[in-house]
C-alpha positions as CSV (number, residue, x, y, z in Angstrom):
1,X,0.0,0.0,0.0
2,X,1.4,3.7,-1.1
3,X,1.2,6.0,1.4
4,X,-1.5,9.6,0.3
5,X,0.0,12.7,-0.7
6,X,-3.2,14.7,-0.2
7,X,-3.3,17.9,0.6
8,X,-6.5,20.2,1.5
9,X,-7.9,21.6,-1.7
10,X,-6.8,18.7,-3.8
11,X,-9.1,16.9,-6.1
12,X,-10.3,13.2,-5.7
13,X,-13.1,11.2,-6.1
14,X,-14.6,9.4,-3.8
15,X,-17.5,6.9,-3.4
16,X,-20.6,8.4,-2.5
17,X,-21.8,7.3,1.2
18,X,-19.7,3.7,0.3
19,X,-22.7,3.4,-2.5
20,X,-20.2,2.0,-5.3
21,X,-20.6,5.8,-7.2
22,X,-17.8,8.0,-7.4
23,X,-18.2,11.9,-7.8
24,X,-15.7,14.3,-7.8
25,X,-15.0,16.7,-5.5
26,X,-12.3,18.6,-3.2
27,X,-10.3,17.8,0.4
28,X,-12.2,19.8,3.2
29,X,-10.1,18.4,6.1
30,X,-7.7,15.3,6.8
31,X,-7.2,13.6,10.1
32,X,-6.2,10.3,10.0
33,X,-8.4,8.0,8.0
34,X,-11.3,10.8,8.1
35,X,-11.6,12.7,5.2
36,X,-13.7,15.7,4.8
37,X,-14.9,16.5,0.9
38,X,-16.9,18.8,-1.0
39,X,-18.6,17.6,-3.9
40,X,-18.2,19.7,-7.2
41,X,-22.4,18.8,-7.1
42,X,-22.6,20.7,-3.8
43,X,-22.8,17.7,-1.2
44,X,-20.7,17.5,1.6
45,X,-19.7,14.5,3.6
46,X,-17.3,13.2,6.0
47,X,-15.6,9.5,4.6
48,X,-12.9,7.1,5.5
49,X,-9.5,7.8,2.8
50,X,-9.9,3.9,1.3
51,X,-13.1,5.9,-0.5
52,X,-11.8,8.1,-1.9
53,X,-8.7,8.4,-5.0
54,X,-6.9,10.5,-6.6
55,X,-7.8,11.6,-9.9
């Protein structure tokens, strides 16, 4: 496993809610394996990082 490079205001895609559909969208926050994104659709969630990838 590689570890993430992310940064705040970086773009990834992640799946939805764990719902098997990716969107794209933008780091909000980091810490540890929470990840905070907004949607480019306007959602907002809070995920793990193994749902999300780089794009």
């Amino acid at each position: 496993m590689r570890p993430y490079n992310w940064v705040i205001g970086m773009k990834v895609e992640c799946n939805y809610k764990g719902a098997g559909d990716w969107y794209a969208g933008k780091i909000t926050s980091l810490g540890g394996e929470k990840i905070g994104i907004a949607y480019d659709d306007g959602d907002k969630e809070t995920t793990r990082t193994g749902r999300c990838r780089s794009r």
